[in-house]
ZAMARGU-4260 file (C-alpha; in steps of 0.2 Angstrom, whole numbers, plus 5000, padded with zeros to 4 digits):
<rodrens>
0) 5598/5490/5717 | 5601/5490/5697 | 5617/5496/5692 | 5616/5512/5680 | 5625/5519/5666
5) 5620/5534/5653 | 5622/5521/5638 | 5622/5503/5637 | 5631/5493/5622 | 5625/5472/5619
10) 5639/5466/5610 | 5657/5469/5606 | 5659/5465/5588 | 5666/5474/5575 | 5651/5485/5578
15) 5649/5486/5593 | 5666/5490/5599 | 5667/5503/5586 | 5649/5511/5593 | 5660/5509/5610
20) 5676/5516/5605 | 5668/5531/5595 | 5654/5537/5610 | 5672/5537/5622 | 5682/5546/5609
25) 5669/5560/5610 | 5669/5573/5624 | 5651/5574/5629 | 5651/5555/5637 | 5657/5557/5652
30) 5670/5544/5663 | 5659/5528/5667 | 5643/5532/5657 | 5646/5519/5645 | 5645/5499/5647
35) 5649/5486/5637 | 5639/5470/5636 | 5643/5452/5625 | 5640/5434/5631 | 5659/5431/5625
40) 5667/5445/5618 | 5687/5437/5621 | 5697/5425/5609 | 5696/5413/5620 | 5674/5412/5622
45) 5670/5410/5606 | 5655/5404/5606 | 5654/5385/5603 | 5670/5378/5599 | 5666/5360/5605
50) 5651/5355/5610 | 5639/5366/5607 | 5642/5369/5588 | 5623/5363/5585 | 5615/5375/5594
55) 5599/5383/5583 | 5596/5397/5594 | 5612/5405/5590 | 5606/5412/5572 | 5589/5406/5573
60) 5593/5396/5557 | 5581/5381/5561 | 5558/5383/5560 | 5560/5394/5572 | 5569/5406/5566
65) 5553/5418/5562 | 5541/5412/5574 | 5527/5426/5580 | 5522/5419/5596 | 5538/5422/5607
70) 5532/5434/5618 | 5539/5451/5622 | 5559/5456/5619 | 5566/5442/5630 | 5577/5426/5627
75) 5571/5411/5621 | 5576/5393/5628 | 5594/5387/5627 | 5594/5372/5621 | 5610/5361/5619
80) 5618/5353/5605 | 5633/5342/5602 | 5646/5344/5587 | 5658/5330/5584 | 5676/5332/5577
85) 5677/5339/5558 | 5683/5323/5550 | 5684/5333/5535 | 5701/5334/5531 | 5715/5325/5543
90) 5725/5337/5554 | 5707/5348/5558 | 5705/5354/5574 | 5686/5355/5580 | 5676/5365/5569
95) 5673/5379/5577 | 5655/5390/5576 | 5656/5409/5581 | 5643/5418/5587 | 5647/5434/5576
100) 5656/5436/5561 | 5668/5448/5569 | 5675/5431/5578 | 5683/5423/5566 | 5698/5426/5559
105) 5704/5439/5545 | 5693/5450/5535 | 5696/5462/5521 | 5690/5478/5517 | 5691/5486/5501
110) 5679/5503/5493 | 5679/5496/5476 | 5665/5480/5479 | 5657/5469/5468 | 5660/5460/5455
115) 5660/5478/5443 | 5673/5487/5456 | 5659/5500/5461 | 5662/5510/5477 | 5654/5506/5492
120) 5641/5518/5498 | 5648/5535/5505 | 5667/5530/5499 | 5678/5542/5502 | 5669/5545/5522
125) 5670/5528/5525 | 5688/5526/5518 | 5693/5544/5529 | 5682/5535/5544 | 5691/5520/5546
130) 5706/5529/5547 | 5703/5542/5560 | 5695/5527/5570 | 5712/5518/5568 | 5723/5535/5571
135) 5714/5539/5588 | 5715/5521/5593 | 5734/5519/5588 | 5728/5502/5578 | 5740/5505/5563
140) 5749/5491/5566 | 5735/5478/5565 | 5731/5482/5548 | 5740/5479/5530 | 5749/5490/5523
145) 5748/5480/5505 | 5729/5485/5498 | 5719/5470/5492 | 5723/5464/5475 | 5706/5461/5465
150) 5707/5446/5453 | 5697/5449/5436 | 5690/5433/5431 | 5685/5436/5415 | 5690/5447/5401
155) 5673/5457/5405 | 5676/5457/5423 | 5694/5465/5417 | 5687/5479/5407 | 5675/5483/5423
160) 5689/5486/5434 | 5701/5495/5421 | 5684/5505/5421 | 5685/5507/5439 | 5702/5511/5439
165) 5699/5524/5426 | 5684/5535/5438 | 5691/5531/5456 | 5711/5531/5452 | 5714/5535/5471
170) 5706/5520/5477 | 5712/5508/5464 | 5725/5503/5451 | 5723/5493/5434 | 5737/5478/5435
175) 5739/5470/5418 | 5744/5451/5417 | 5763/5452/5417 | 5764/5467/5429 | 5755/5458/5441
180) 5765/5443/5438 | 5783/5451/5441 | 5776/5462/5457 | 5766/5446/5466 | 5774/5429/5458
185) 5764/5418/5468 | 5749/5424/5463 | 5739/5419/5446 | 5729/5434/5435 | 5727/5429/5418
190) 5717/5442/5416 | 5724/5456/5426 | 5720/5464/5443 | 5714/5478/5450 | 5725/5484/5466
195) 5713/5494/5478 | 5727/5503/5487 | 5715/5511/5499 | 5709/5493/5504 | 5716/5482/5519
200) 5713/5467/5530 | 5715/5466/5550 | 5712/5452/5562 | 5693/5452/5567 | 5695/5447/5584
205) 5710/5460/5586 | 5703/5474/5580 | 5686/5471/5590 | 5696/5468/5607 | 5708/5485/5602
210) 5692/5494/5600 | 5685/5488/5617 | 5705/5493/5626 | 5703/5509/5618 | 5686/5512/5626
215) 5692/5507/5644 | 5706/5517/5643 | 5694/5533/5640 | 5682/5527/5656 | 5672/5515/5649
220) 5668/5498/5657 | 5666/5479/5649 | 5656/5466/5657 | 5659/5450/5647 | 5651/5432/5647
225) 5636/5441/5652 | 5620/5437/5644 | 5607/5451/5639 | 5591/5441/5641 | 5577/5456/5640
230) 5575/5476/5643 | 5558/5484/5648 | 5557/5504/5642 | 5546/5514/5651 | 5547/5533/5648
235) 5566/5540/5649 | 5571/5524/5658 | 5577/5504/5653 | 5579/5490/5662 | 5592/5477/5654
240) 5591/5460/5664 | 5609/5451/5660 | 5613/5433/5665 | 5631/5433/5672 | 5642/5420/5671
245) 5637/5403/5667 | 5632/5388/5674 | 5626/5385/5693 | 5639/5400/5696 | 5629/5412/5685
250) 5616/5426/5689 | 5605/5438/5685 | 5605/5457/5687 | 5596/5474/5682 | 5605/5487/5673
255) 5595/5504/5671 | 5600/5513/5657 | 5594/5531/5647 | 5601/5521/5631 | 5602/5505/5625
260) 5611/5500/5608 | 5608/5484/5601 | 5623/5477/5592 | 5620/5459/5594 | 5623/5452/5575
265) 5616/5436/5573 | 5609/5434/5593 | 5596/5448/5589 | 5583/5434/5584 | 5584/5429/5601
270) 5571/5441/5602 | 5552/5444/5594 | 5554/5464/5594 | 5567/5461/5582 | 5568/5446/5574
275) 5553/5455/5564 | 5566/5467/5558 | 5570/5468/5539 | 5588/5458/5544 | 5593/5443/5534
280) 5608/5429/5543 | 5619/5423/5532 | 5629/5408/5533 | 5649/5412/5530 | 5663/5397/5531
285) 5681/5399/5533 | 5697/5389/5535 | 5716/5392/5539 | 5727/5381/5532 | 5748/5381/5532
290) 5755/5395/5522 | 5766/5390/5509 | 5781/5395/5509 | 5785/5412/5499 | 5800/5425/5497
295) 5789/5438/5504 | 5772/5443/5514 | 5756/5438/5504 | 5747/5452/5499 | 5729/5451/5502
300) 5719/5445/5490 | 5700/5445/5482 | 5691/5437/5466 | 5685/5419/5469 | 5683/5423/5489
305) 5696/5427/5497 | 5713/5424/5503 | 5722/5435/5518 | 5737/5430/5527 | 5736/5428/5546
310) 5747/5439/5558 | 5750/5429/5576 | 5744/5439/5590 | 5754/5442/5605 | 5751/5451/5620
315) 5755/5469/5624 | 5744/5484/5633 | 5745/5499/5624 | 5733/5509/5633 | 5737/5506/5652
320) 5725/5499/5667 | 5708/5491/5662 | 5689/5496/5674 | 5688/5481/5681 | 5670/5477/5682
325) 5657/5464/5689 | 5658/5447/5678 | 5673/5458/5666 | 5685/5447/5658 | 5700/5458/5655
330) 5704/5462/5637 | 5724/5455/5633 | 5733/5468/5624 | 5737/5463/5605 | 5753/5465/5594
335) 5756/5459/5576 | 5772/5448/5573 | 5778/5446/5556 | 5775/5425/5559 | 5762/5419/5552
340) 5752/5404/5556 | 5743/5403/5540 | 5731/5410/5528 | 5713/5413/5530 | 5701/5406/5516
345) 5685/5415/5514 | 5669/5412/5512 | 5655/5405/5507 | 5637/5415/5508 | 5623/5403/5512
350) 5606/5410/5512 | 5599/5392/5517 | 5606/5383/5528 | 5602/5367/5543 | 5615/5368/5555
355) 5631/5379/5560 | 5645/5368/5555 | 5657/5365/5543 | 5655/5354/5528 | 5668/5344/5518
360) 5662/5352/5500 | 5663/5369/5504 | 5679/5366/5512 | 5685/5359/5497 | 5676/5372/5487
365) 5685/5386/5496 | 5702/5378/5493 | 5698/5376/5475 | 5694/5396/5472 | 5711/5400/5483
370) 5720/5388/5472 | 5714/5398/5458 | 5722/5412/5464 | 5736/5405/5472 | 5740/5390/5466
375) 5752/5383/5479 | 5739/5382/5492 | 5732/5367/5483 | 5743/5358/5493 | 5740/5366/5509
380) 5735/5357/5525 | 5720/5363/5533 | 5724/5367/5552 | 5706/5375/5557 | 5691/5380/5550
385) 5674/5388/5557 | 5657/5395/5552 | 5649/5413/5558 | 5634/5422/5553 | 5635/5441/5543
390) 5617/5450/5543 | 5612/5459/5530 | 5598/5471/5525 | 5592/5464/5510 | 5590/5472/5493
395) 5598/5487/5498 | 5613/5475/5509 | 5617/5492/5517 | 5617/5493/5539 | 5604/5500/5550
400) 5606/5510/5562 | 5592/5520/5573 | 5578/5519/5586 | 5567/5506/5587 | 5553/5515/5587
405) 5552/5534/5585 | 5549/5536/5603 | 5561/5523/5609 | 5580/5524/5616 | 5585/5509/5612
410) 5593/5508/5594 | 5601/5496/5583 | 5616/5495/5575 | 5617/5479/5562 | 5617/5474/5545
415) 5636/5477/5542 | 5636/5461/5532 | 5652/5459/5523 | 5657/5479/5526 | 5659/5480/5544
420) 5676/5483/5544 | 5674/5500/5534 | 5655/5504/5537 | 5654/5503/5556 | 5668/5516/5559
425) 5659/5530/5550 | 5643/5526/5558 | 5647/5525/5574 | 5658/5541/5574 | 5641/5548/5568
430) 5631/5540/5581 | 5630/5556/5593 | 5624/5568/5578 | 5609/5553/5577 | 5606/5555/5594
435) 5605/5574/5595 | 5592/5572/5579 | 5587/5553/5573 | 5579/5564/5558 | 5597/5564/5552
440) 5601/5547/5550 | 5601/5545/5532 | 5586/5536/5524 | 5594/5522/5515 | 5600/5516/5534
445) 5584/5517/5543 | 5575/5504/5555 | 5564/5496/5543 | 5554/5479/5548 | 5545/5464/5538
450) 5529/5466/5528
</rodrens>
């Protein structure tokens, strides 16, 4: 007999645990109707770390990344790879490949995007979303107080964010050269810099498993390193089939369902009925290397990627006893220290790419762009680095978020891209308005697929 639950949530990324914590912050779903599902939503599963860094099906980056002929919405082969060690720079650790963006390390999230400052879509709900979502999930400590400092790089670069500054002056402040230089001494902006006081950053991987805790706490359950390979809708009722566990120990069950989300990032084109979605994967590289040594915290910082200073995580529970659950990894509480074991470099965006790994000249090219902006870690020692995936819509690089199909319960919830972190709170607070009337979602967000 299938286990049943009123909704069903595959992954446990930024998104997903967001959809997760929102639906149990809301009245109407009730103790137990929710379940969360993801093939390695801890710290410690991220997804091919060692010797499976070379694994295609993972993005769907090699030919067969848009093939027609897989049948039906179910998994294709696994096939295994094999990843050496990153010889890249000496002190590496394995380079490590993440199955979602919301697995690496730091991210930032500021209103004022692009290379003009200009606010994201919906500002000032996304910006008031966020921080309910961190309010009723008591996550104000796992984010930076600082803002993000946005470098101009160029005098025209400078006049667009003193423009910006100008129009949005709660979200952003213009720092000319030698203000910026008394205020953040370690930092270089020789042409000025526009301080996004409403921006942050927060530990990816933190603020995913805070969101999942949250959830439990308010009834809901959390079944990781369980596998979603296919669901079958017929009438009100799904199917999800799951592979628990791995290996000769692993099996498969039947979970019935009124509504499944699909919040898989990457891993959706695992699947024909949505690899034919109007998604594009991204390639994104990172690396931590040691943080110099300064008088005071580093504040976040943006221009030629990005730099973001690591908090160490250690463990507290803030939200009392877990539901323990078939195939459930229990979620370790998390707590910011002031120590920090380095800072984060971000990223590149690769449309093309062959393989998952890291390289030496992006590294390199990474290192360069935060020495521009902090010069002293041109001396840094690299002690990790990784690669994820971000999907995106293209054109628009807005989410979507809906059925389907117009007849269909089972919705997505993707294309955060590099906004995750400030779009996915708004929307998944909003999700049960959707649900009530899918005619609400707005249009610039809806499911669109492939010509």
């Amino acid at each position: 007999m299938n286990l049943s639950f009123d909704t069903v949530i595959v992954g446990s990324g930024v998104g997903g645990a967001a959809v997760a914590a929102a639906l149990c912050s809301d009245g109407s779903f009730t103790d137990g109707a929710v379940l969360v599902v993801d093939a390695g939503a801890g710290r410690d599963e991220r997804a091919g770390h060692d010797e499976r860094a070379g694994r295609d099906e993972r993005a769907g980056h090699d030919e067969r990344a848009g093939r027609d002929e897989r049948a039906g919405p179910a998994e294709s082969e696994d096939r295994e790879g094999s990843a050496g060690r990153n010889g890249t720079f000496v002190g590496t650790r394995f380079s490590d490949v993440y199955p979602t963006a919301s697995s690496i390390g730091s991210g930032i999230s500021s209103p004022l995007m692009s290379r003009r400052a200009r606010p994201v879509w919906r500002m000032e709900s996304a910006v008031s979303a966020l921080k309910h979502l961190m309010d009723i999930t008591r996550a104000d400590a796992l984010f930076s107080k600082k803002g993000i400092l946005k470098l101009a790089l160029s005098e025209e670069q400078a006049a667009h964010f003193k423009d910006a500054a100008g129009k949005w002056p709660v979200y952003g402040q213009w720092i000319d050269t030698m203000d910026a230089g008394r205020r953040w001494p370690a930092i270089h902006a020789p042409f000025g810099a526009l301080h996004v006081s409403e921006g942050t950053s927060v530990s990816l991987p933190a603020w995913s498993e805070h969101l999942i805790r949250y959830a439990t706490s308010r009834g809901a359950h959390c079944m990781t390193d369980a596998r979603m390979l296919s669901w079958t809708e017929r009438g009100p009722k799904i199917t999800v089939r799951i592979r628990v566990g791995r290996g000769k120990n692993g099996r498969i069950e039947g979970i019935d369902t009124s509504r499944l989300i699909l919040a898989l990032g990457a891993d959706y084109l695992r699947f024909a009925e949505l690899a034919a979605l109007n998604l594009h994967p991204i390639k994104g590289q990172w690396a931590l290397v040691e943080c110099p040594h300064f008088e005071d915290d580093v504040i976040p910082v943006s221009g030629a990627g990005y730099v973001v200073e690591e908090k160490r995580i250690i463990d507290e529970k803030p939200f009392g006893g877990q539901k323990q659950f078939s195939g459930q990894k229990r979620f370790g509480g998390q707590k910011q220290t002031k120590d920090s074991p380095g800072l984060s470099l971000g990223s590149t965006f690769e449309h093309a790419y062959r393989h998952l790994r890291t390289d030496r000249g992006s590294l390199s090219g990474m290192i360069s762009n935060a020495a521009q902006m902090i010069p002293a870690v041109e001396q840094s020692r690299v002690l990790a680095s990784g690669a994820a995936i971000r999907v995106t819509v293209p054109g628009i690089r807005l989410p979507m978020v809906g059925p389907l199909r117009r007849d269909s319960n089972v919705w997505i919830f993707t294309g955060l891209g590099s906004k995750g972190i400030l779009m996915a709170p708004m929307l998944a607070l909003e999700l049960p308005d959707y649900f009530s009337d899918p005619g609400s979602i707005p249009k610039e967000i809806r499911v669109t697929y492939r010509l």
